[in-house]
Phi, psi and omega in degrees: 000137183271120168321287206293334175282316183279340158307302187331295150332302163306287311181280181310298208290359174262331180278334188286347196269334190299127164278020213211012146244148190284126167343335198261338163303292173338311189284354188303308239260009186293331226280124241245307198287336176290340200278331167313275165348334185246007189286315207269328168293286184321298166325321162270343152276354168286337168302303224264322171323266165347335168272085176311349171280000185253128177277182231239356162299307204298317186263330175288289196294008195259323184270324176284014207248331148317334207014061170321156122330146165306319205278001153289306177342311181281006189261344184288005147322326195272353123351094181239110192252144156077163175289350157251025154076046166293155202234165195280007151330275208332307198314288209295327196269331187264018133269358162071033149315064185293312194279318165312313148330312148306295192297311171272027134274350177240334175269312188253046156045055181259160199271156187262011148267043200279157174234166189271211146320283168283059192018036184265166191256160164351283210329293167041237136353296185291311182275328179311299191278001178229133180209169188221159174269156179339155186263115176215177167281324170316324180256014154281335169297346204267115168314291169317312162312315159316313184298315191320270183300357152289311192303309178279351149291314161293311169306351211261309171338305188292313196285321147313316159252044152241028169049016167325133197287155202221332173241031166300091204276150195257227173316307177244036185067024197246118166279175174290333161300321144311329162267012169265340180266356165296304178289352189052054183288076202286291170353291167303300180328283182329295153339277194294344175282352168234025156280153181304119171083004151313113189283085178279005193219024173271149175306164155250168185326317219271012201077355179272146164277182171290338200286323192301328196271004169262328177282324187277343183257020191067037196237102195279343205277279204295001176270339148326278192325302172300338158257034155261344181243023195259108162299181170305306196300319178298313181305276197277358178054041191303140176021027160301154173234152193059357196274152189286144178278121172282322163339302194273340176279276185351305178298001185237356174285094203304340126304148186258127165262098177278308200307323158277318147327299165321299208281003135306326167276338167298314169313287165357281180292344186271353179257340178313123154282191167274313172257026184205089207250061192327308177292340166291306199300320172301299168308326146290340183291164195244157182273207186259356152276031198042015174273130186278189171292346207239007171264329201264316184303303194317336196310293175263042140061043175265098146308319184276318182300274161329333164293308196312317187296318167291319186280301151336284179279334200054031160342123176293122185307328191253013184252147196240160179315161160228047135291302182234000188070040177271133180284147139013261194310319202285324189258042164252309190240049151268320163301339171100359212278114179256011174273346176288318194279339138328304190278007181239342160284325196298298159279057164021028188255035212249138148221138194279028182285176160269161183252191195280334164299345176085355183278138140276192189279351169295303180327301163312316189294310182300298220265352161274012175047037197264079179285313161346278189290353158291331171280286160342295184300334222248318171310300182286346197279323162291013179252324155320290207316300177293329189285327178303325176247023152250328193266103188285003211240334205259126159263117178265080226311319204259344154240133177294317206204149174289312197279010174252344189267130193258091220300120207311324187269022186240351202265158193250156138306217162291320179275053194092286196300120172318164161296325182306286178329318185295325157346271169321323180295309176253052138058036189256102199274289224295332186281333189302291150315017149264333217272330169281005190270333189263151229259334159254038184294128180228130223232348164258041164271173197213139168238222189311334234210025180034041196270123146275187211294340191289322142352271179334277187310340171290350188277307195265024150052061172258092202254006155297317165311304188289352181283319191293312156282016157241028173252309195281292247212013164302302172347277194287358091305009194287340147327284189300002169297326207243031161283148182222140178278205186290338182264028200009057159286119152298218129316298179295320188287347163303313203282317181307332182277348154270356192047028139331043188298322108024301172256016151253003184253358185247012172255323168293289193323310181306331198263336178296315212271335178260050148033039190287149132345112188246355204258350176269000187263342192245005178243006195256108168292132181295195149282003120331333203060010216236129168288144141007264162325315164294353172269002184276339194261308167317278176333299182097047177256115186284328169279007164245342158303309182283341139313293177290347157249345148257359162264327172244023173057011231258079183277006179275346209267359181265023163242346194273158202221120193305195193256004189240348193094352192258136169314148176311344187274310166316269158012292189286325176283333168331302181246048161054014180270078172312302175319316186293346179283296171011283195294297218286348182300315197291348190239053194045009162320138182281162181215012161262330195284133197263150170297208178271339192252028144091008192248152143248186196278020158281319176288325208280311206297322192280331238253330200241007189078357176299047184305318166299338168295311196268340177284310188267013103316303167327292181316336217243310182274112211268332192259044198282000158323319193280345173281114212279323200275355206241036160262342168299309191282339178297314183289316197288327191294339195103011208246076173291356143324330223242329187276346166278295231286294179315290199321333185274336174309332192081053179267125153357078167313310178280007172309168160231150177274196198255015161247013174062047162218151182293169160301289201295302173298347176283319183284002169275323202307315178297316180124350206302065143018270215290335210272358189294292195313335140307311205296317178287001147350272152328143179283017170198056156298285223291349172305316206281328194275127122322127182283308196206156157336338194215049182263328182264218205289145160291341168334106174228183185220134209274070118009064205219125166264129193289019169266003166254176186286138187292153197212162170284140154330301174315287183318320176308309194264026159283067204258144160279178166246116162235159172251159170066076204242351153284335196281303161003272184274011185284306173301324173274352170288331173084059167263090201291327206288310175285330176291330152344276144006290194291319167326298187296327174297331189297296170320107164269341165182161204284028179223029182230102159260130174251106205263024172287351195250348197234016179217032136013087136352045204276155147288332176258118173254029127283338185279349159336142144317303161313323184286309190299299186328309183287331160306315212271323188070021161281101176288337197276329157295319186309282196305026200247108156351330189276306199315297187329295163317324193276291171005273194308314185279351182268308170306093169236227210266313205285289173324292186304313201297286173291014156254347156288323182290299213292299193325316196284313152271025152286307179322292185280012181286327192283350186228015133302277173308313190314307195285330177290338195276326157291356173294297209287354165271329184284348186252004181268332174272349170257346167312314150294355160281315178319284256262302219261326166111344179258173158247133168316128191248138163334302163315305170292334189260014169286303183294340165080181175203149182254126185264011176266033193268334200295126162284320182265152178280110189289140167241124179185138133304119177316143189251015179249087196279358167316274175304326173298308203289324200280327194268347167278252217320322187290344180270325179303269209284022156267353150292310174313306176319306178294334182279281196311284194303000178274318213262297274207334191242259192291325203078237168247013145317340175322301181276029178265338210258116174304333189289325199286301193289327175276347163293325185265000178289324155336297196270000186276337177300304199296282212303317177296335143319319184278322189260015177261131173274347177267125165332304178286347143303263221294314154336296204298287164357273187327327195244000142288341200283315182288322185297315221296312181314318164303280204319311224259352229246317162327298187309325195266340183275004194281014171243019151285163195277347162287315192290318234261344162308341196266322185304306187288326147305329186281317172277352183294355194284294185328293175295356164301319215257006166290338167281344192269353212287319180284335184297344172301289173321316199285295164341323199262310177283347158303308207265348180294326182282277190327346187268329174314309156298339195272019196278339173280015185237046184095353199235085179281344179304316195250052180301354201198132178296327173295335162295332176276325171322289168302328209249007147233044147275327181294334194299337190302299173309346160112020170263146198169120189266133157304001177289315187265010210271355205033062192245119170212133255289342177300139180291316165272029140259000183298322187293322161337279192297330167322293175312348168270296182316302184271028133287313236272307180323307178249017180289296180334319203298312198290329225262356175267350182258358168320335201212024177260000000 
């Protein structure tokens, strides 16, 4: 750190704040080169300061050698060392520089409470880095001790009678008592506890008093001292909530301090009331663990501290913990200590209760491998036992009576369990051998969940227990070996469900070697129906499956069937464990035998998505004729591998499911692409194209992915009748590529064509193939060698004729309406000739006339009864049309298609126009009717062979350009507001929002009178013009790429 700059810093930002120096002092101190001068002194007097070999003459003349200014002299406080900012006080003070000390508090004006960063003052300081041990007679000889503890009084002394503050807390709240209790400074302790005005029992951040911070650092002497000047209230933390006890800190030191324990509980009792009963109040608070006092001693094994409590205090015997509701006894033998279980016999404080789990101290004792205090406990509880029922005069509190009482290695817990089970659970072999030692031990019990201990062990794979007991105790247990639990598991059906190989093979030797019955222990089904093996084959242990069938051979256990019917091979195959499906293949497992629901494990494998499971079924399977579901499910999942592999198998192409569709229709319902594409493949594809749903056998197969919704039989078998019903849906999936396929497949060679799949005899000639073909707007199907033929043989003389036929009178229909429609113009200028009484000049009919200006209601009838009949017949029979193609054709797909619907508003027009009697009405008709008829008149001509390429380009434009209509639109409502507002600046064309609406819509088209543009020589017409320049860019830009 450069010194001499943070004096400097220092030094300038405190005189600028000072109001109490003189202007001629300001320009002093400005001065850059006198301040410099003084970096390298300073700096070595903080070394020397530091050097205990240098006296404290030595360190004065060094500083007054500075020859400072007076009026400098207050500045040197500001002078800052070290990573807490220390001022050379702090320095001087924390080496017990008493005359150097002195000297800057009174010649150079240092505050004696000056603080660093961490707000510690000199004093501090002083007692945090320096402490001496107790004043004894053995260290009256010690010189060095002597110096010390002189040194550090007299510095302690300057500060004290210079008024240092004494209950000054620093950064973490630690006063000087506090660090003289850190440090076991017992002298300074003394000292400040009979000074005037001492705080002895204020917090620190964390809540502590000093007493607390002499029990946490061991400074055992002043933590004496101190609970003699400690109330009570402070002591026991009377109705404090959350405070640390110093009592329980003591109890937590790994030394044991009996002594301060005593003397805080005495204080205690001597200060307790009737209605502030301290000591009770101590003994019972639980820390922040819920432990009361006398769980933390047993914790840390202070023996002498748990005697004292009991014998001394008169500790209440029954009181537990409000964590787990643990007793005494129970946390002696989580520790195992059997000198705590001593010191609790000794005081009657040994009890056979239970916790809130319901464990008693054996229970703990098991899961905490405490063998020691199991022998004990189990000793003394029989030693109880006997003195109660021979000394009729000794009363024990914990027993009533021997025949009421329940011996500890029988009581059992929530779960059940005995100790031994508990034992057993957490793998405590040396406790289960204690545990077997005692005369009252029971080895058929059971617990919640109806396991014995033989259980246990297969579960938690404790196989030292099980090796012991069936060496020691098989005799007396080979019953509970053939016990079953609430799932009727056996033993074996447990290790199999834990994977436990280890305990069926040391379960099997036992019972093959006392030549005991073994098939009801290894053939025996749970409620489940599932043997042993199926749970191995669920489980996936492939190394206990493979045991029992190639080491003890038990190939029986691949005919037995779970309460569903299903075989290990279903099982295995279910939950996906390819290998173990492997294995049982390899040993003969059927690939034939069906559940309750009809599958075999070839179906489960497709049904569930197992496709490697179904390539090593396959593979296995010789008969796949006989597998009806698993080319559907294979199909329907997408597993076309799997659906090659069948087809090469000779899998049943033409089945139907109970919705009467095939393999090939379930993979379109999907989208399944590639699996269409096997199938069509296949030499016996023409099975899969269909006329209709009801075309093959009624026989069908129940088919359901567990990704559908579950449905009722009935329901499944309500089916409509379609036709055409794979090509169908091929077109409505838009799978262009496989109908491709099918086309190609149509080629037997090049001059044998088979038009049967794709020339169908439907009743609905939209489900026509041609017909779908011609809707999809696929050129590259139109141009497909088959259709092209099949065209062709269909476009013959009958066809051509009447589409030809059909072209001419839509002509003369369009030229019907063309003359009625110059009638009804030609009757409108004489209505206006009537009405004004002249005939009408060129010049006027430039300027037009509007004829809804007329107050009376114009009337007229055609004066041509020619034309009215021809134009009543031509519309009948173009109604007539639309009606056979609604009935005969489309249905009601009819109204999907826009040419349908505006030929009939067209022809709907027609008719109202002919039978309206107001002019003006009958006009309007007319001349929506005739454009819509021009419009329509492409469309029916687009399969000619030159015009209909132009037809068939102008709409695909229109639907290119359809796309672009919204950003047309947001662009288009952008420029309608603005010009609108601008309507208030010269720009009258868009005076009304409904004008502006319209008429910049016209602009698109380039009408616009300029007149009205408000465009003029005014400066304040440039947004005008702006707003013209980006319409005309960028609508033009879109309406040209509208038709590119």
């Amino acid at each position: 750190m450069n010194l001499c700059v943070q004096l400097q810093n220092n030094i300038l930002n405190k005189f600028n704040k000072s109001d109490d120096l003189e202007s001629q002092q300001n320009e002093y101190l400005l001065a850059p080169n006198y301040m410099q001068e003084y970096k390298n002194d300073l700096f070595q007097l903080t070394k020397d300061v530091e050097d205990l070999n240098k006296a404290d003459d030595y360190l004065i003349g060094n500083l007054k050698a500075l020859d400072l200014p007076d009026e400098w002299k207050p500045m040197l406080k500001d002078f800052q060392t070290g990573y807490d900012n220390s001022t050379l006080l702090h320095i001087g003070a924390k080496f017990c520089r008493k005359k150097f000390c002195e000297i800057l508090l009174k010649e150079y004006f240092f505050d004696k409470d000056i603080l660093t960063k961490s707000r510690l003052t000199p004093l501090q300081v002083l007692i945090k880095y320096n402490s001496i041990q107790k004043w004894t007679e053995q260290l009256m000889d010690d010189e060095g001790y002597v110096n010390k503890r002189n040194q550090l009084f007299e510095t302690f002394k300057l500060f004290i009678d210079c008024g240092a503050n004494i209950n000054h807390q620093d950064e973490a709240g630690y006063t000087l008592l506090h660090y003289a209790a850190q440090k076991n400074n017992f002298e300074i302790a003394l000292k400040l506890v009979n000074f005037p005005g001492i705080l002895i029992s204020i917090d620190d951040k964390k809540k502590f008093t000093p007493l607390h911070v002499a029990l946490k650092f061991d400074s055992n002497d002043v933590a004496l001292m101190l609970i003699d000047y400690t109330p009570p209230e402070r002591l026991s933390c009377y109705k404090m909530a959350n405070a640390v006890l110093p009592v329980h800190l003591a109890c937590k030191a790994k030394e044991q301090k009996l002594e301060i324990v005593r003397k805080i509980l005495n204080k205690l009792r001597q200060e307790s009331t009737t209605d502030r009963n301290y000591l009770d109040y101590t003994l019972r608070k639980e820390d922040s663990s819920r432990q009361p006092l006398i769980f933390i001693a047993i914790n840390n094994n202070h023996f002498g501290i748990v005697e004292a409590l009991y014998k001394e205090f008169n500790l209440d015997r029954d009181i537990k913990e409000g964590k787990l509701g643990n007793l005494a006894v129970h946390v002696g033998a989580k520790n195992g200590s059997v000198d705590i279980l001593d010191i609790l016999a000794k005081n009657d404080a040994i009890s056979f209760g239970q916790n809130n789990n319901l464990d008693n101290a054996l229970h703990v004792a098991c899961e905490n491998n405490s063998v020691k205090f199991i022998k004990e406990f189990i000793t003394f509880e029989k030693n109880l036992l006997n003195r109660v029922e021979t000394d009729r005069n000794y009363f024990c509190a914990c027993i009533c009576s021997v025949g009421s009482h329940t011996p500890s290695v029988r009581v059992r817990n929530k779960k059940l369990f005995t100790p031994l089970m508990s034992a057993v659970v957490h793998g405590n072999h040396k406790c289960v051998e204690e545990l077997l030692n005692s005369e009252d031990i029971e080895l058929d019990t059971k617990d919640v969940e109806g396991n014995t201990f033989y259980h246990l062990c297969a579960q938690f794979n404790n196989l030292e227990s099980l090796k012991y007991f069936l060496q020691k105790y098989f005799h007396k247990t080979s019953e509970v070996l053939f016990f079953r639990n609430c799932q009727d598991d056996t033993v074996l059906h447990v290790a199999c469900r834990y994977g436990n190989l280890e305990v069926i093979k040391m379960l099997l030797q036992k019972l093959y070697d006392t030549n005991t019955p073994v098939d009801s222990l290894l053939y025996a089904q749970n409620m489940n129906g599932q043997t042993c093996f199926h749970l191995a084959c669920i489980r996936g242990f492939y190394n206990i499956a493979e045991y029992f069938l190639r080491d003890r051979k038990l190939t029986q256990f691949l005919e037995h069937v779970d309460t569903n019917s299903n075989t290990s091979l279903h099982l295995s195959t279910k939950h996906g464990h390819a290998t173990i499906v492997t294995l049982l293949l390899d040993y003969g497992a059927d690939v034939t035998a069906k559940n309750e629901d009809n599958l075999t494990s070839l179906d489960l494998s497709c049904r569930l998505a197992f496709f490697e499971i179904s390539k090593i079924i396959i593979h296995k399977y010789s008969k796949m004729s006989e597998s009806q579901t698993a080319l559907h499910t294979a199909a329907l999942e997408g597993a076309h591998e799997v659906v090659k592999l069948l087809l090469l198998k000779g899998a049943i192409v033409n089945k139907l499911d109970e919705s009467r569709q095939n393999c090939l229709g379930l993979a379109i319902s999907r989208g399944q692409s590639e699996v269409v594409k096997v199938l069509l493949q296949d030499q016996n594809w023409s099975k899969l194209i269909r006329l209709n749903n009801f075309e093959d056998s009624d026989d069908t197969i129940s088919i359901v992915t567990e990704s559908e919704a579950a449905v009722t039989r009935a329901d499944l078998k309500q089916v409509k009748y379609v036709e055409n019903p794979e090509l169908f849906a091929m077109f409505e999936k838009k799978m262009w590529d496989n109908f491709r396929i099918v086309l190609d497949r149509c080629v037997e060679d090049d001059k044998v064509i088979d038009f049967s799949k794709i020339d169908m005899p439907v009743q609905n000639l939209a489900k026509h193939p041609l017909m779908l073909i011609a809707r999809s707007g696929q050129e590259d199907l139109l141009k497909h060698r088959t259709v092209s033929m099949l065209l062709n043989l269909k476009w013959r003389f009958i066809p051509r004729s009447a589409f030809y036929i059909s072209i001419l009178f839509y002509l003369f229909f369009l030229v019907l309406l063309s003359l009625y429609a110059l009638e009804l113009a030609n009757a409108g200028a004489e209505f206006y000739q009537n009405e004004f009484g002249y005939n009408l000049t060129d010049e006027e009919l430039s300027h037009g006339y509007n004829l809804n200006e007329f107050e009376d209601e114009l009337v007229y009838f055609t004066d041509n009864p020619l034309l009215f009949y021809l134009l009543i017949l031509t519309l009948t029979v173009c109604v007539v049309k639309e009606l056979l193609q609604f009935m005969l054709l489309d249905g009601f797909a009819y109204f999907f298609y826009l040419q349908n619907l505006i030929e009939l508003v067209t022809y709907l027009l027609g008719f109202l126009s002919l039978f309206t009697s107001n002019f003006s009405a009958k006009s309007a008709y007319a001349s929506i009717s005739v454009l819509m008829a021009f419009l329509i008149f492409p469309l029916h001509v687009q399969k000619l062979r030159i015009f209909g390429v132009y037809v068939v380009a102008f709409c695909r434009t229109l639907m290119n350009s359809a796309k672009f209509l919204p950003i047309f639109l947001i662009i288009y409502c952008g420029f309608l507001l603005s010009l609108r507002i601008r309507s208030n600046f010269g720009v009258s064309y868009f005076e009304s929002t409904i004008f502006s609406l319209i008429r910049t819509l016209t602009m698109v088209t380039g009408e616009l009178e300029t007149a009205k543009m408000g465009l003029t020589d005014d400066i304040k017409a440039l947004p005008n013009y702006i707003i013209y320049l980006l319409f005309i860019g960028l609508m033009c830009t879109i309406l040209i790429n509208l038709f590119v």
